[in-house]
Backbone as a chain_set.jsonl record, in Angstrom:
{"seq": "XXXXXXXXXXXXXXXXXXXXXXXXXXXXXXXXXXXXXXXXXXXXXXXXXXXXXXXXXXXXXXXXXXXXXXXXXXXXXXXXXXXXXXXXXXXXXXXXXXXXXXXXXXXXXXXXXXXXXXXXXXXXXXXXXXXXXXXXXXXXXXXXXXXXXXXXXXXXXXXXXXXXXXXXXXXXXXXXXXXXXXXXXXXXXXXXXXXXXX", "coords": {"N": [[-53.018, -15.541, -49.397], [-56.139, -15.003, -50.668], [-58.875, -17.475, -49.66], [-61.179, -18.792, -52.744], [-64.092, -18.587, -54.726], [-64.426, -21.321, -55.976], [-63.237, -22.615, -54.116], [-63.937, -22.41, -51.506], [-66.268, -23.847, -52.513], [-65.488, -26.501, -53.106], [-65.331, -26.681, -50.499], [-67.263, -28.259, -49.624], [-69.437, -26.533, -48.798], [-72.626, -25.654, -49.275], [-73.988, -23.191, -50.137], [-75.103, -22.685, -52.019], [-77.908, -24.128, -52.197], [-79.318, -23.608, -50.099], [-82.726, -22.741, -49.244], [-83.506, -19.783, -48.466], [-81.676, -17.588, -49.19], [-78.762, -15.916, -47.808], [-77.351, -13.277, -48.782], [-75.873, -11.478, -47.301], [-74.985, -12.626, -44.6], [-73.65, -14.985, -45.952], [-71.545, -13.867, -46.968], [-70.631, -12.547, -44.861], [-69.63, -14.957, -43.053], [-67.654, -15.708, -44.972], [-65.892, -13.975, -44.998], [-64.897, -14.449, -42.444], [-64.081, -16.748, -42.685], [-62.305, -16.296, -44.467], [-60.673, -14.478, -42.799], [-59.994, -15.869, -40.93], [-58.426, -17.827, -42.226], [-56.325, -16.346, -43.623], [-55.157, -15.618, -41.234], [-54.435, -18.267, -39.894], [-52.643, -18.932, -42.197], [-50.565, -16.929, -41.693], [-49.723, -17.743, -39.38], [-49.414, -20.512, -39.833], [-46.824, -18.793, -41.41], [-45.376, -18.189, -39.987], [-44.741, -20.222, -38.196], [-42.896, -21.439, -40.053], [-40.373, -19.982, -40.126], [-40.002, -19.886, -37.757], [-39.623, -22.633, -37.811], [-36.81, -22.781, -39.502], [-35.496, -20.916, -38.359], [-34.661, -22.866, -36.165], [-33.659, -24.482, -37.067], [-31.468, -23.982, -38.111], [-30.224, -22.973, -35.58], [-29.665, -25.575, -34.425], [-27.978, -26.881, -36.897], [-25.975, -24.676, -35.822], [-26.181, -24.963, -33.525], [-24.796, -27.962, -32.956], [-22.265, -27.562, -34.812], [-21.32, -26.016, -32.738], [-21.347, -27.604, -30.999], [-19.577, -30.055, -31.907], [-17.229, -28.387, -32.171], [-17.023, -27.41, -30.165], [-16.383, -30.021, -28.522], [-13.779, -30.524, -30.573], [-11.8, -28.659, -29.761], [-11.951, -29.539, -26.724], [-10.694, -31.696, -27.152], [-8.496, -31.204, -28.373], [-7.649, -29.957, -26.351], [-6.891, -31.6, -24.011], [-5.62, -33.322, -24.971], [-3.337, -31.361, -24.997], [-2.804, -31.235, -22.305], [-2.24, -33.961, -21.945], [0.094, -34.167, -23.306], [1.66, -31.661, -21.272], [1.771, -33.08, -19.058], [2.712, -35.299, -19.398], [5.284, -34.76, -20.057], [5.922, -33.194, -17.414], [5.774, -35.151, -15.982], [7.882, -37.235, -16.533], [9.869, -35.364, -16.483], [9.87, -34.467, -13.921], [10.995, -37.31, -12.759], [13.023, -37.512, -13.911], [14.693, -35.735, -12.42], [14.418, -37.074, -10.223], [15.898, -39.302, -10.563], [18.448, -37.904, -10.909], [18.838, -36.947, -8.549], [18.873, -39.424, -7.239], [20.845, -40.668, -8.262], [22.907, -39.145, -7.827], [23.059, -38.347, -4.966], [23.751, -41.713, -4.336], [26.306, -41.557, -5.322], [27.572, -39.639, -3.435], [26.882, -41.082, -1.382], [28.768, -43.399, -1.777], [31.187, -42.094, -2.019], [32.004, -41.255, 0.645], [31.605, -43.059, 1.762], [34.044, -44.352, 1.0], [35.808, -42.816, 1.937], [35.181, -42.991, 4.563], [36.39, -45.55, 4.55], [38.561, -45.276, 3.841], [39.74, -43.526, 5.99], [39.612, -45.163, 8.061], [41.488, -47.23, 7.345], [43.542, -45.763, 7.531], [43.593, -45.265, 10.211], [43.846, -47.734, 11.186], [46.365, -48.593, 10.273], [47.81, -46.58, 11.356], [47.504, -47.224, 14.217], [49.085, -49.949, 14.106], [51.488, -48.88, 13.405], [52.017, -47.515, 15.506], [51.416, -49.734, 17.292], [53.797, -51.54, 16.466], [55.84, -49.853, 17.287], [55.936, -49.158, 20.176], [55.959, -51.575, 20.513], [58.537, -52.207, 19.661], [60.141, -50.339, 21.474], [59.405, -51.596, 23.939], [61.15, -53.873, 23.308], [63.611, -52.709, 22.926], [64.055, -52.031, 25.515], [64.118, -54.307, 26.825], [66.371, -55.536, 25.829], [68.149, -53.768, 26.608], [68.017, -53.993, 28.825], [68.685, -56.217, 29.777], [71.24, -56.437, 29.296], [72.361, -54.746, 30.577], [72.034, -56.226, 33.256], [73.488, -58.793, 32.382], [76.163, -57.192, 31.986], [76.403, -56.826, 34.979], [76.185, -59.211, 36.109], [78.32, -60.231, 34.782], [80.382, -58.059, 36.0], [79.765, -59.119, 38.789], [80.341, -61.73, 38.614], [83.381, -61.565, 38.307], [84.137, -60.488, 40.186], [83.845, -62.294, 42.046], [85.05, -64.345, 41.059], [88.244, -63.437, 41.956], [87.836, -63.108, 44.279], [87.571, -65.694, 44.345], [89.861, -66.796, 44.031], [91.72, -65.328, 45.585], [90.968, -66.412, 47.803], [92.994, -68.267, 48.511], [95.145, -67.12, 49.074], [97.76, -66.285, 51.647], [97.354, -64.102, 52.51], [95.559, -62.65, 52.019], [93.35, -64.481, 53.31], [91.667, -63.25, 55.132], [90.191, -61.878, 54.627], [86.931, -61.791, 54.069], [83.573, -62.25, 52.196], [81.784, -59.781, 50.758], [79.013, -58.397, 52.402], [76.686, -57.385, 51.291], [77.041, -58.828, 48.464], [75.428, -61.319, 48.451], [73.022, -60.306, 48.624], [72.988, -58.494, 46.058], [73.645, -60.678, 43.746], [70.933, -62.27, 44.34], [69.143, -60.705, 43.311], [69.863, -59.967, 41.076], [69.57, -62.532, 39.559], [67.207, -62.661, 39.848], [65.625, -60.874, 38.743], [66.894, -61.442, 36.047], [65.304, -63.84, 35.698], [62.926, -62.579, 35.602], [63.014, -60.982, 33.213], [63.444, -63.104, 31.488], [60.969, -64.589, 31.333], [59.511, -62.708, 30.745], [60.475, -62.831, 28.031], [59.64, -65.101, 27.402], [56.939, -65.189, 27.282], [56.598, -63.551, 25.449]], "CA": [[-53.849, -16.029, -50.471], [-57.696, -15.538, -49.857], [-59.898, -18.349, -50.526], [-62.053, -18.312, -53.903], [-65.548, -19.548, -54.513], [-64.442, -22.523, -56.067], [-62.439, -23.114, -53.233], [-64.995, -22.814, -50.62], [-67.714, -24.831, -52.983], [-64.849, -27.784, -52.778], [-65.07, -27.506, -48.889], [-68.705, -28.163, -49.303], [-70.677, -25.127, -48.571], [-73.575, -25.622, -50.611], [-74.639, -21.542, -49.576], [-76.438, -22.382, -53.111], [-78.707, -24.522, -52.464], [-80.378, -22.954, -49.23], [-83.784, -22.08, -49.789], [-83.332, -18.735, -48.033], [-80.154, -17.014, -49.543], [-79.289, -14.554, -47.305], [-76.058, -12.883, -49.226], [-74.991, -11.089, -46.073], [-74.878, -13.568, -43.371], [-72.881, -15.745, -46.242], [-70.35, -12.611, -47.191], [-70.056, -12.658, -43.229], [-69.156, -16.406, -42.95], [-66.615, -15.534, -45.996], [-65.267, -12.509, -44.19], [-64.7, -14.75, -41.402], [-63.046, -17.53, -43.091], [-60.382, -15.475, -44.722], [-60.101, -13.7, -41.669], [-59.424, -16.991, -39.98], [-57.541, -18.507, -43.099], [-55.218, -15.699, -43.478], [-54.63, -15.399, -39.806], [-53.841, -19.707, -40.284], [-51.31, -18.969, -42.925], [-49.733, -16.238, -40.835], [-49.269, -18.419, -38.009], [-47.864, -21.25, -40.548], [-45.442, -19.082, -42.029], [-44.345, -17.645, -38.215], [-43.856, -21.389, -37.609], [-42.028, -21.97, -40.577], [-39.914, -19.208, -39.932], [-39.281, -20.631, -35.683], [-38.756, -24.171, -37.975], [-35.986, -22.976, -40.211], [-34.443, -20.673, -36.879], [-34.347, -23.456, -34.744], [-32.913, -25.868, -37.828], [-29.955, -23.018, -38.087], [-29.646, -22.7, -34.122], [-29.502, -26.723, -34.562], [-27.27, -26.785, -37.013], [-24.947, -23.715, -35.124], [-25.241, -25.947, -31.902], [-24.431, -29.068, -33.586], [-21.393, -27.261, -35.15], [-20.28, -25.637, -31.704], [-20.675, -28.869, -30.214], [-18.103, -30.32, -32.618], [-16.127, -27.03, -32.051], [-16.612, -27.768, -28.629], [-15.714, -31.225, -28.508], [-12.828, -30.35, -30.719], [-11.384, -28.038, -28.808], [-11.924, -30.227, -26.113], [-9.875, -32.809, -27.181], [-7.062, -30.851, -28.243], [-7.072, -28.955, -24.293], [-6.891, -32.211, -23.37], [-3.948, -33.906, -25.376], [-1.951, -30.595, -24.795], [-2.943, -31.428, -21.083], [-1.533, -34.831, -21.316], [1.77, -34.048, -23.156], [2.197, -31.228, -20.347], [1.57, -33.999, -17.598], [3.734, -36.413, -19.276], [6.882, -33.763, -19.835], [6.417, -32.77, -16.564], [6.501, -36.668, -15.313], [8.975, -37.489, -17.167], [11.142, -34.111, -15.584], [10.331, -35.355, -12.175], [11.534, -38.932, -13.366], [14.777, -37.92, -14.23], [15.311, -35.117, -11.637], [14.388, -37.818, -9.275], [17.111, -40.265, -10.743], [19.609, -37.491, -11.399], [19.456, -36.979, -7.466], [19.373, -40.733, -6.434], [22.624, -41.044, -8.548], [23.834, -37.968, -6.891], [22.708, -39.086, -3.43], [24.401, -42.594, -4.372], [27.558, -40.915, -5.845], [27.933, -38.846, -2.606], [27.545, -42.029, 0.033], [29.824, -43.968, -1.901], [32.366, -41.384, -1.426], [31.467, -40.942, 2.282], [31.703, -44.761, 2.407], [35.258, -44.657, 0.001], [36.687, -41.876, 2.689], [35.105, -43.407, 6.076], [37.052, -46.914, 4.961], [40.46, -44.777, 4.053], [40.171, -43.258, 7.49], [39.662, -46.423, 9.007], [42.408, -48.243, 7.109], [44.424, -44.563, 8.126], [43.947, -45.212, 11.602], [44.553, -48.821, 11.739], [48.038, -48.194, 9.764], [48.286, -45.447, 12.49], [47.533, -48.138, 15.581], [49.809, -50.957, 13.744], [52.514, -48.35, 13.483], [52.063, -47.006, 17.264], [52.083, -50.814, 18.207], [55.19, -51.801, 16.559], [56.498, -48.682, 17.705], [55.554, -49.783, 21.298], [57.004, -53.469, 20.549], [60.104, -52.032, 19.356], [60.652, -49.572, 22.411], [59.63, -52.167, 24.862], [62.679, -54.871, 22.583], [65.19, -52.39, 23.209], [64.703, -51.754, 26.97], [64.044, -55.224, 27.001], [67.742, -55.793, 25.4], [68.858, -52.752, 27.707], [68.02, -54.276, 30.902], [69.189, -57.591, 29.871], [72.781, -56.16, 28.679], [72.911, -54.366, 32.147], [72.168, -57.527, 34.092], [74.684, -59.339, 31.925], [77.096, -56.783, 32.867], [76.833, -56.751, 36.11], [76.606, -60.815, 36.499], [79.792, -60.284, 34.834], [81.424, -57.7, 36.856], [79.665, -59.928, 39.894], [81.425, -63.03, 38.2], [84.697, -61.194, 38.06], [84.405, -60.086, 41.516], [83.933, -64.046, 42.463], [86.49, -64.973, 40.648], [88.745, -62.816, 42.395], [87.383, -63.605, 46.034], [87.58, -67.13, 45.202], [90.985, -66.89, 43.967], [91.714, -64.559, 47.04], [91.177, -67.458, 48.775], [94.064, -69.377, 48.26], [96.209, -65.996, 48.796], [97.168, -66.382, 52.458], [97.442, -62.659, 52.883], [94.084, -62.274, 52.078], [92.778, -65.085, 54.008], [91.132, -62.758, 56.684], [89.303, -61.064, 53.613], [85.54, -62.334, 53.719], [82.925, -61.939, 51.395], [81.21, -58.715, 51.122], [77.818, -58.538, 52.813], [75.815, -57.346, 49.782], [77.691, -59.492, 47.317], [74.989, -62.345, 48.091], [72.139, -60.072, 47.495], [72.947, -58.291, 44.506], [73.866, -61.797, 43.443], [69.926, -62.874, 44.415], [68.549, -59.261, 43.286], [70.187, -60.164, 39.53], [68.986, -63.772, 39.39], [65.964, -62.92, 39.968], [65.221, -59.714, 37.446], [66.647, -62.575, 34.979], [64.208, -64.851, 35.761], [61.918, -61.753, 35.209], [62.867, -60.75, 31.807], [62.91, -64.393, 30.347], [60.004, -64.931, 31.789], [58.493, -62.041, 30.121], [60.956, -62.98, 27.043], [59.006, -66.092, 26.837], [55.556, -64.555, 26.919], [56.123, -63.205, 23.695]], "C": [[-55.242, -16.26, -49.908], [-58.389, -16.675, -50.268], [-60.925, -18.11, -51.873], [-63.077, -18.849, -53.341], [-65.433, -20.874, -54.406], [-63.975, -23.649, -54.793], [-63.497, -23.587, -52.366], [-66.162, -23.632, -51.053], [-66.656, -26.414, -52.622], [-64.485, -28.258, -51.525], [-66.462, -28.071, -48.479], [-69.307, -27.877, -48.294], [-71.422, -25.305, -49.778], [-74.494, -24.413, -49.747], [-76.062, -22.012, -51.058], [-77.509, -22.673, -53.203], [-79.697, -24.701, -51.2], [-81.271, -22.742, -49.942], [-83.99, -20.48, -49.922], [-82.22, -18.27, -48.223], [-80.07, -16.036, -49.084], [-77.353, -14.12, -47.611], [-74.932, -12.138, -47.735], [-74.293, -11.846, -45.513], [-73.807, -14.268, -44.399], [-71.692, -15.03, -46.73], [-69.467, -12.595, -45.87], [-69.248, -13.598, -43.322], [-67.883, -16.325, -44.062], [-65.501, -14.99, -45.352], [-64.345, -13.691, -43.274], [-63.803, -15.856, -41.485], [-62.093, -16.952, -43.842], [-59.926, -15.187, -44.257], [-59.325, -14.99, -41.085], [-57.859, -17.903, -40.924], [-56.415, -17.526, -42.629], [-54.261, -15.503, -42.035], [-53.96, -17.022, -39.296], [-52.008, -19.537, -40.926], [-50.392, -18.103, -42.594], [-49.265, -17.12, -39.922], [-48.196, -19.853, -38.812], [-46.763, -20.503, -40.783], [-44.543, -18.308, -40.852], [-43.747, -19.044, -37.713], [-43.088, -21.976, -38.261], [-40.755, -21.615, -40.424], [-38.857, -19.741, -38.764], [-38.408, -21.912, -36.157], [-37.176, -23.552, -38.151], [-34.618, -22.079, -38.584], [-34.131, -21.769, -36.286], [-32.982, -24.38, -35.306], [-31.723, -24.754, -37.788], [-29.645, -22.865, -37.135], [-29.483, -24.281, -34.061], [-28.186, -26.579, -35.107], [-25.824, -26.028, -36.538], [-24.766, -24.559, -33.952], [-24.683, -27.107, -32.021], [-22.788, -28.383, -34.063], [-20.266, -26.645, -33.938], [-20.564, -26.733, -30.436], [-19.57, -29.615, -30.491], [-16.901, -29.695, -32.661], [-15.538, -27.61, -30.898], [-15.759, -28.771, -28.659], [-14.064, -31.49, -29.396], [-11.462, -29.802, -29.985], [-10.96, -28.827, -27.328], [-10.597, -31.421, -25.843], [-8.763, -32.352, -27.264], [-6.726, -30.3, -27.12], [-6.087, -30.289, -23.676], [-5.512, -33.227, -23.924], [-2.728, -32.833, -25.109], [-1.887, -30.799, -23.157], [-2.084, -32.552, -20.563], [-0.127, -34.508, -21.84], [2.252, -33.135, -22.18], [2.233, -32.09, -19.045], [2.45, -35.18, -17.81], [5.182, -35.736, -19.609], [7.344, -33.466, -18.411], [6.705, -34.273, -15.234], [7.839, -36.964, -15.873], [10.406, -36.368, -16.882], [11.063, -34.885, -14.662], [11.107, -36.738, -11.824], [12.658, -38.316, -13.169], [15.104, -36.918, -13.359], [15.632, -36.318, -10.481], [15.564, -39.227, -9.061], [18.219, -39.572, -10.744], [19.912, -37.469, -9.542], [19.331, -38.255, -6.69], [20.767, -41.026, -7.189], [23.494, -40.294, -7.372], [24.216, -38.534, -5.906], [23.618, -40.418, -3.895], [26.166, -42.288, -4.079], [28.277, -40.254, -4.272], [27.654, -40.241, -1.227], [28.522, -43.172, -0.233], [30.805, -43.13, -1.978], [32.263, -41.118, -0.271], [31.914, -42.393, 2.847], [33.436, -45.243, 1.749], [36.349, -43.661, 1.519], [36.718, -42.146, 4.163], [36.523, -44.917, 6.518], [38.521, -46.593, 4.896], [40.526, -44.121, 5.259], [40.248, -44.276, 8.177], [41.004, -47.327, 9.062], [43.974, -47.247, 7.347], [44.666, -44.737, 9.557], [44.127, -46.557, 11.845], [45.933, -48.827, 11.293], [48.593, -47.772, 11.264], [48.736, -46.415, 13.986], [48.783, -49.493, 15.003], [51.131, -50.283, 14.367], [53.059, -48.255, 15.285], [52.605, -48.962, 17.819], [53.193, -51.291, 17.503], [56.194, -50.703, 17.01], [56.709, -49.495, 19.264], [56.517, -50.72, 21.663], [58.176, -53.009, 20.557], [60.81, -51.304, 20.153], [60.895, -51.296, 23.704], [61.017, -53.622, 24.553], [63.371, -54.196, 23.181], [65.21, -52.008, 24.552], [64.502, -53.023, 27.285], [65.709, -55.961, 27.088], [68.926, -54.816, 26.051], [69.419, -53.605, 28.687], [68.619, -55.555, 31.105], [70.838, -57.582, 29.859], [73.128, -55.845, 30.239], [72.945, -55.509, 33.583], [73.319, -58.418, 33.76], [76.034, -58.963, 32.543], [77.632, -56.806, 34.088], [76.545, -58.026, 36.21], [78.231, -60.591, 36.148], [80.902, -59.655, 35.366], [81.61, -58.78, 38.478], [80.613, -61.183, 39.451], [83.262, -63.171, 38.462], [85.279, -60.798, 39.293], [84.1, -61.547, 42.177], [84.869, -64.258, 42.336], [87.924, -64.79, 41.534], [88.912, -63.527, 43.68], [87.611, -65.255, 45.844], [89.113, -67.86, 45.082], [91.927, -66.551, 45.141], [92.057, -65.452, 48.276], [92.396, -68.463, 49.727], [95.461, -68.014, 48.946], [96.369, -66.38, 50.63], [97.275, -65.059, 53.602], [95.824, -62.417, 53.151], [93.121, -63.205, 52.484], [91.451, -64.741, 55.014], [90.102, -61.997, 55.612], [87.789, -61.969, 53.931], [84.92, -61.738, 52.699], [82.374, -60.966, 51.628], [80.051, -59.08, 51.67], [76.764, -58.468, 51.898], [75.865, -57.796, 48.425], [76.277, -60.604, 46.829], [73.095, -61.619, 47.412], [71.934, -59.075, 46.221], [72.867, -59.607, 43.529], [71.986, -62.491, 43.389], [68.997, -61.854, 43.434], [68.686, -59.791, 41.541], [70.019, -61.515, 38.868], [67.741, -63.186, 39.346], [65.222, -61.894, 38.877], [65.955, -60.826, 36.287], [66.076, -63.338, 34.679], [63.192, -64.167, 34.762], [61.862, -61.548, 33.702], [63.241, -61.854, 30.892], [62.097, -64.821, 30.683], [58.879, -63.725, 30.853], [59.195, -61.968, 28.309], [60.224, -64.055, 26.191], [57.441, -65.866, 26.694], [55.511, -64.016, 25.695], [56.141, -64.098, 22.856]], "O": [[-55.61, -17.128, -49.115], [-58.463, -16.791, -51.492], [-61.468, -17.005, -51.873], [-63.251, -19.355, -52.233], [-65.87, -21.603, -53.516], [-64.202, -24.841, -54.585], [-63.941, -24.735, -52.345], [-66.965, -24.085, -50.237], [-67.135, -27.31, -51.928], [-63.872, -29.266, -51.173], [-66.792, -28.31, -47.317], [-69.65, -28.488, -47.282], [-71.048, -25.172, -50.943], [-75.407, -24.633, -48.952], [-77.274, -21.8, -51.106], [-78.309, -22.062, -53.912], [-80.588, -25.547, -51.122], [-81.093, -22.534, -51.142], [-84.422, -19.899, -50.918], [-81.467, -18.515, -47.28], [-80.802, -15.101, -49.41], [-76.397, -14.5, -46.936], [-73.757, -12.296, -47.405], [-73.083, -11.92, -45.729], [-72.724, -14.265, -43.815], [-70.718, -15.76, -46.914], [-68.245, -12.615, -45.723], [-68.093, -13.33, -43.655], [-67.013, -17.149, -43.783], [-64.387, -15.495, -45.212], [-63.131, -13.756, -43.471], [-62.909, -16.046, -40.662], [-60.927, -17.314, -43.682], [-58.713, -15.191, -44.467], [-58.118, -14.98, -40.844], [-56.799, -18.356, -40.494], [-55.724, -17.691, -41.624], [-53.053, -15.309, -41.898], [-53.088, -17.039, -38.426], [-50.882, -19.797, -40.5], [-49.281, -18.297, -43.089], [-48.041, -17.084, -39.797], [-47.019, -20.165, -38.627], [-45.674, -21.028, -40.554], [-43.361, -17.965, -40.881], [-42.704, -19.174, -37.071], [-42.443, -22.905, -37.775], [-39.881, -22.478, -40.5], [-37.642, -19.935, -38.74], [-37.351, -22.34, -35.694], [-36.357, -23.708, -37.246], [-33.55, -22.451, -38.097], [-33.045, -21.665, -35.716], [-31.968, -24.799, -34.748], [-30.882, -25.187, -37.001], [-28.476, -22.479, -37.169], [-28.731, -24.329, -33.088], [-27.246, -26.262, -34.377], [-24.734, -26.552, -36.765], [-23.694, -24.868, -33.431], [-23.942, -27.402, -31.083], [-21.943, -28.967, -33.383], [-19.035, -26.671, -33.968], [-20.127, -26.691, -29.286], [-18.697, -29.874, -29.663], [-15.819, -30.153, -33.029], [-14.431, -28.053, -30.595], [-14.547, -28.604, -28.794], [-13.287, -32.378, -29.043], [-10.412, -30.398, -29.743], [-9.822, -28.734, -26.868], [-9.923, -31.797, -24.884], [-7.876, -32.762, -26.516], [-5.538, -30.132, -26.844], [-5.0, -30.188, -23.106], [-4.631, -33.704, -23.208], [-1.54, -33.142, -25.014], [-0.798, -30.489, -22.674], [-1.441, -32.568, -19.513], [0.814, -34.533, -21.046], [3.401, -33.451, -21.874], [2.777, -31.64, -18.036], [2.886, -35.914, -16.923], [6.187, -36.389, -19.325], [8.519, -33.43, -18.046], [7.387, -34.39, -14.216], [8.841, -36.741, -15.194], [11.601, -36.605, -17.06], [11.831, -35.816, -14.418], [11.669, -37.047, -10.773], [13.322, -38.609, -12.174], [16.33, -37.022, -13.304], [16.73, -36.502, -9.957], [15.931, -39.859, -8.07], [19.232, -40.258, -10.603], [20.996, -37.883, -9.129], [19.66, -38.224, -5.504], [21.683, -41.609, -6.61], [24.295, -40.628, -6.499], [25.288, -39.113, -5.732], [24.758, -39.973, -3.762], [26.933, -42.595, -3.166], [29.477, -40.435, -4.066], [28.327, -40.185, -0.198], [29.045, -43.827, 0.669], [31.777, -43.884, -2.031], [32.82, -40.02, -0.289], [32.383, -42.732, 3.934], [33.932, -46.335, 2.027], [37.473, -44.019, 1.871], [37.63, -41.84, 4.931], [37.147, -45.257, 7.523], [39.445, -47.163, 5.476], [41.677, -44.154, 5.693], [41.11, -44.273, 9.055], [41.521, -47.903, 10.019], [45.118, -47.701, 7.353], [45.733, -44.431, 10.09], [44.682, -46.719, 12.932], [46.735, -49.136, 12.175], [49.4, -48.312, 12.021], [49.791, -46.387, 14.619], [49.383, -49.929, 15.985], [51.756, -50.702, 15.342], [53.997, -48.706, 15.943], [53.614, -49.347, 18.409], [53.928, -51.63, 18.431], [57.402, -50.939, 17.003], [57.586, -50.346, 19.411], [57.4, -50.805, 22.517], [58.946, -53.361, 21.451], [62.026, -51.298, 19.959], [61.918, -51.847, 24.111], [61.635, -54.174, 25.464], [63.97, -54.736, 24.111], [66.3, -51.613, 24.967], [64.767, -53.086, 28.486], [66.161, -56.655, 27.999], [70.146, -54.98, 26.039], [70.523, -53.869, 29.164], [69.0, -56.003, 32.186], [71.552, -58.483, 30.297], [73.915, -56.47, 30.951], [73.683, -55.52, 34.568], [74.079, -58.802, 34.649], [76.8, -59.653, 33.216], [78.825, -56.809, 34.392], [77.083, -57.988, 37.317], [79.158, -60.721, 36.947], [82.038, -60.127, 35.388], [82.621, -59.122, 39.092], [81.618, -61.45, 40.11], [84.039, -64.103, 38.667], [86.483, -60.733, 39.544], [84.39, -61.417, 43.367], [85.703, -64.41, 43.228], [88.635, -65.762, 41.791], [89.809, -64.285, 44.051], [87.787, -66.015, 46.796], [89.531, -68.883, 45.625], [92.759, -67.34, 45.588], [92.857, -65.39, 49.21], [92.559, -68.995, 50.825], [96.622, -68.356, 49.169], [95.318, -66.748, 51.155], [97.279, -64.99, 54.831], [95.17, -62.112, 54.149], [91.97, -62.949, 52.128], [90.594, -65.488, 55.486], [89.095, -61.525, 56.141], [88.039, -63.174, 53.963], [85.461, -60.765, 52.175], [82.216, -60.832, 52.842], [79.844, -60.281, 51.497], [75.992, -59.411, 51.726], [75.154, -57.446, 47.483], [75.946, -60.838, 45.667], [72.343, -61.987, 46.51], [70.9, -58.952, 45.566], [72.073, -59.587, 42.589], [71.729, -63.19, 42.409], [68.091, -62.401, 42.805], [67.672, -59.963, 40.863], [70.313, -61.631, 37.678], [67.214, -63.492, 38.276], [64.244, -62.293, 38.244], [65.112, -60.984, 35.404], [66.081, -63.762, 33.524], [62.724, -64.607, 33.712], [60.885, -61.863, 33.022], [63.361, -61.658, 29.682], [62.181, -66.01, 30.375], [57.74, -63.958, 30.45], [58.649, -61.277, 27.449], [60.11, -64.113, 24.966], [56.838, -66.53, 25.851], [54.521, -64.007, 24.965], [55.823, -63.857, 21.691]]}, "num_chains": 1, "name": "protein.A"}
């Protein structure tokens, strides 16, 4: 839109009321302000132009900031339910093998105490076994001492009856009569002596 007259008389240019009207020189000065105007209102409507781009690259970055930030947020909640599924695995793997692990030293500890209470059975057994061997040669050796006190008794008896006989007057006592006689006192001593230790 070029400027009019009226226009330029309302920027007061009074061209009219020079003395010297020199139509050129003020055609020039015309020239020169349209030139300049128009080359004004070009440059406004290049900057209206940059405005309304920038307000739509505004608005577009404003919108892919909210994108963004959307986006964002949902990365980030699918981030934590994968971080709390995969705690929550490790959780319970981590309990399924402390049961385990439990489960497996209380049977370790259920099988160490039945071997234990296996081999003390075992040692009880062995020692009444033991006891009950060393009873009966105990009750052996005592029967055989018995015996022979009593054949020795019977062979006294004899000799002291003998005595009186006066055939057999000239008979003496055997020589080894007195120590078998000391030999079998004295292993009696022994095994009530070790009769009374028990």
């Amino acid at each position: 839109m070029a400027p009019e007259k009226e226009y330029l008389e309302s920027l007061g240019l009074e061209i009219a009321k020079k003395k010297y009207y020199n139509a050129a020189k003020v055609d020039s000065v015309i020239d020169e302000f349209r030139r300049r105007s128009a080359q004004l209102l070009a440059e406004n409507a290049s900057l209206h132009e940059r405005l309304d781009a920038l307000s739509y690259g505004r608005e577009e970055i404003g919108d892919a900031i909210l994108s963004a930030k959307t986006i964002a947020q949902h990365l980030l909640a699918e981030a934590q339910e994968k971080a709390d599924a995969l705690l929550a695995d490790a959780q319970a793997r981590a309990e399924a093998a402390l049961a385990e692990a439990k489960e497996k030293a209380a049977a370790v500890a259920a099988e160490a105490e039945e071997r234990r209470q296996s081999v003390y059975a075992a040692c009880d057994e062995r020692e009444q076994e033991a006891i009950g061997r060393v009873r009966g040669c105990y009750v052996h050796l005592r029967e055989q001492y018995l015996s022979s006190i009593r054949a020795l008794d019977g062979e006294w008896q004899r000799f002291l009856c003998s005595l009186g006989d006066a055939e057999e007057a000239d008979e003496t006592l055997p020589e080894d009569l007195g120590e078998k006689l000391g030999a079998i006192a004295a292993g009696l001593d022994a095994i009530d002596d070790e009769g009374g230790d028990e």
